[in-house]
C-alpha positions in Angstrom: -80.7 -140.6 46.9 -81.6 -140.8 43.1 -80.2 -143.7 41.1 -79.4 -142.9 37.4 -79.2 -146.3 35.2 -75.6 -146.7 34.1 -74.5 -146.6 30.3 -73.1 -149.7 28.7 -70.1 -148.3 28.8 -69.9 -147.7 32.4 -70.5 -151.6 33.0 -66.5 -152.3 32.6 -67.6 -155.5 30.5 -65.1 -157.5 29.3 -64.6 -157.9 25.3 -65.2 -161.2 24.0 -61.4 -161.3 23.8 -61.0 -160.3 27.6 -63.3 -162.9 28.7 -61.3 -165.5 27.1 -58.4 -164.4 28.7 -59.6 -163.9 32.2 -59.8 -166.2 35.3 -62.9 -168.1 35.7 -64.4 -169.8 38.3 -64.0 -173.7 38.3 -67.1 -174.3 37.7 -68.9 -176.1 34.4 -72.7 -176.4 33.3 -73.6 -180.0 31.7 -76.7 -179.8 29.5 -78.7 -182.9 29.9 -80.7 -183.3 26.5 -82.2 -179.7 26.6 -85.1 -179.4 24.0 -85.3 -175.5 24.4 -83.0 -173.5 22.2 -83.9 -170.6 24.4 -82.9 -172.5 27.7 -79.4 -173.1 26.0 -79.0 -169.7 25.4 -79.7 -168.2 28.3 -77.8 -170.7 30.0 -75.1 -169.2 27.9 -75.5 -166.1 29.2 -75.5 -167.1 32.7 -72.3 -168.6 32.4 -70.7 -165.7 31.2 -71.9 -163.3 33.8 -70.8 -165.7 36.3 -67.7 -166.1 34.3 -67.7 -170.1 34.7 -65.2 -172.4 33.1 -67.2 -174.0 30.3 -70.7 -175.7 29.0 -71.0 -179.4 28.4 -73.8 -179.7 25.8 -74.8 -183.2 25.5 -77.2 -186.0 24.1 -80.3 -183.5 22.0 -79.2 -180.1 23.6 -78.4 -177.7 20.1 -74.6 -176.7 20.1 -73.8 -173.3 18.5 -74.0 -171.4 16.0 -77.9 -171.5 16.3 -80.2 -168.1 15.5 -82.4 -169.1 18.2 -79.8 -170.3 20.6 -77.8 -166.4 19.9 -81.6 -164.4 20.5 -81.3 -165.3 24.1 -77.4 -165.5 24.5 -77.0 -162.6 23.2 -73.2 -163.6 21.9 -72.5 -165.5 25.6 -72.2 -168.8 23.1 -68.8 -166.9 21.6 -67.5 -166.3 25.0 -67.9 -169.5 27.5 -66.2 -172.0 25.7 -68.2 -175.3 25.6 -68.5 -178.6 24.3 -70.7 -181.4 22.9 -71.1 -184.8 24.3 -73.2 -187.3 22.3 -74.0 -189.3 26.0 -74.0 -186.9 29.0 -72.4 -190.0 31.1 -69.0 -189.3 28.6 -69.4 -185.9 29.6 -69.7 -186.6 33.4 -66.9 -189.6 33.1 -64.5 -186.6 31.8 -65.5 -184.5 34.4 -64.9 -186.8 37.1 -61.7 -187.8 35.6 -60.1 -184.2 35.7 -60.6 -184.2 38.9 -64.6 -182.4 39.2 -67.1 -182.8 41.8 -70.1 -183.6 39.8 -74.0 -182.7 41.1 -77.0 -183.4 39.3 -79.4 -180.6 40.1 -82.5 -182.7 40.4 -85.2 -183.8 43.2 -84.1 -187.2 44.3 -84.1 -189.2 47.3 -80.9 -187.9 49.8 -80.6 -184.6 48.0 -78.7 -181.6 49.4 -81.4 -178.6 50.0 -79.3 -176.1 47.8 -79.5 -173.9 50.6 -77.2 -175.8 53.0 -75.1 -176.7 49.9 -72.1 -174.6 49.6 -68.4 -175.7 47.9 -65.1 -175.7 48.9 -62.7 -173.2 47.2 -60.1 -174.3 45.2 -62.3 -177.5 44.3 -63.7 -178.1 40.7 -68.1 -178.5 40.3 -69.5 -179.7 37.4 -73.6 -179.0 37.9 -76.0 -181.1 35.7 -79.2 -179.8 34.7 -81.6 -181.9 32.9 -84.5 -181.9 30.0 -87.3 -179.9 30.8 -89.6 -182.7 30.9 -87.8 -185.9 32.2 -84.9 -184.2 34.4 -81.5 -185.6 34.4 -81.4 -189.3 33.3 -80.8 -191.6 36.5 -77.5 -192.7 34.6 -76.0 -189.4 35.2 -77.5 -189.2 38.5 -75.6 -192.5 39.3 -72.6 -191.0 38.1 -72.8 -187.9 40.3 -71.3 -187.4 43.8 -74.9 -185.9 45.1 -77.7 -184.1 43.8 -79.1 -180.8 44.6 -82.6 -179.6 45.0 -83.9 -176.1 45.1 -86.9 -176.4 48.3 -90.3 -175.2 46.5 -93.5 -174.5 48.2 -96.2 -173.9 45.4 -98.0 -176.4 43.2 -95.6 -177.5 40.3 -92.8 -179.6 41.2 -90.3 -177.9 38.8 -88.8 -174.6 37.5 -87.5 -173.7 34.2 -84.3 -174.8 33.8 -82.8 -171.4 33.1 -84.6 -170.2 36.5 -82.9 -173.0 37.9 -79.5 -172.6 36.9 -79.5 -168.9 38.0 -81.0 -169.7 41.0 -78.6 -172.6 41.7 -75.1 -171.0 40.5 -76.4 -167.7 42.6 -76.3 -169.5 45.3 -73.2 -171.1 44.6 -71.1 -168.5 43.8 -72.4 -165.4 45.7 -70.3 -166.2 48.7 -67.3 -166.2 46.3 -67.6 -163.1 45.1 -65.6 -161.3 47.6 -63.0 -163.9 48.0 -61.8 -164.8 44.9 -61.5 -163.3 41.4 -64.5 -160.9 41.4 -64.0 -157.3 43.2 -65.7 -154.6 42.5 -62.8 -153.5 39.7 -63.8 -156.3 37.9 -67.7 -157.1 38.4 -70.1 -155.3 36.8 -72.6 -153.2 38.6 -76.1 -154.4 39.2 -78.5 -152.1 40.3 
C-alpha cells in the first residue's frame, strides 16, 4: 500500500466564512493569564481543527490581532470566535451562567484522571487552562465543577499548555467524532 500526501486542496477545509457558519461542538477554551503568544496561537489553532465554540482570553493572555500570536495560528484567531475577560472568574461566572460545565485542567487534590473523564452529549464544557508557570488561579479552580489532570510518569510535573490542550480536547472529543457533527464528508483527513 503506498500513501501519497494529500494536496491542500483535497483536505475539504472549510473557508474562513464556512467555519463561521458551521456547527461546532459545545465546547469553549478559557485562557488563564497565558504569557506565551505562541501558546495562544496554537491554542487557536486547536480550536479550529476541533471546531469548538469559542476562546475566553482572560486576565494577561494577548487577544488578537498579534503577529506573533498569527505565526502559530496560522489565521485560526479569524475563525474561532473568542473573547477577553479582564478576571478569568467573570469569564467562568458567564460560563456557568449560560448553562456550561466548567473544568479547570490542573493537578489538584480530587481531580478526574483525564482518562476516565468523558462528557455527556448535548451538555456545554468550558476547559480552563492556566499560565505556564502558576497554573490556573485557585479562584477559578473554586469556581469550577472539577478539575482534570492528564496522569504523567517522567520527572517534570507539567506539559506545555498547548500539549495540554491537544492532549486534553483529543480526548474529549475523539469519541464524538462519529456521533455528532464530524463524518468523514466533513473532517479533514489525517494521515
Amino acid at each position: 500500500m503506498s500513501h501519497r500526501k494529500l494536496l491542500n486542496e483535497e483536505l475539504n477545509r472549510l473557508s474562513a466564512e464556512e467555519y463561521k457558519e458551521a456547527e461546532k461542538l459545545p465546547l469553549v477554551v478559557v485562557l488563564d493569564n497565558v504569557r506565551s503568544l505562541n501558546n495562544i496561537g496554537s491554542v487557536f489553532r486547536t480550536s479550529d481543527a476541533f471546531r469548538l465554540s469559542k476562546i475566553y482570553l482572560c486576565g494577561i493572555t494577548a487577544t488578537p490581532p498579534h503577529r506573533e500570536i498569527h505565526k502559530t495560528a496560522l489565521g485560526a484567531e479569524e475563525s474561532v470566535d473568542w473573547a477577553y475577560f479582564e478576571e478569568t472568574t467573570d469569564a467562568v461566572k458567564e460560563l456557568k451562567n449560560e448553562g456550561y460545565t466548567i473544568l479547570s485542567v490542573e493537578q489538584a487534590e480530587n481531580s478526574i484522571s483525564l482518562e476516565t473523564f468523558t462528557i455527556t452529549p448535548g451538555q456545554k464544557y468550558a476547559f480552563v487552562f492556566g499560565n505556564e508557570v502558576k497554573g490556573v488561579q485557585q479562584e477559578v479552580i473554586d469556581l469550577s465543577d472539577n478539575c482534570i489532570e492528564i496522569p504523567q510518569f517522567g520527572t517534570k510535573h507539567s506539559f506545555n499548555i498547548s500539549v495540554t490542550a491537544g492532549i486534553v480536547l483529543w480526548q474529549v472529543i475523539h469519541p464524538l467524532i462519529a456521533s455528532t457533527i464530524f463524518t468523514a464528508s466533513t473532517a479533514s483527513r489525517t494521515s
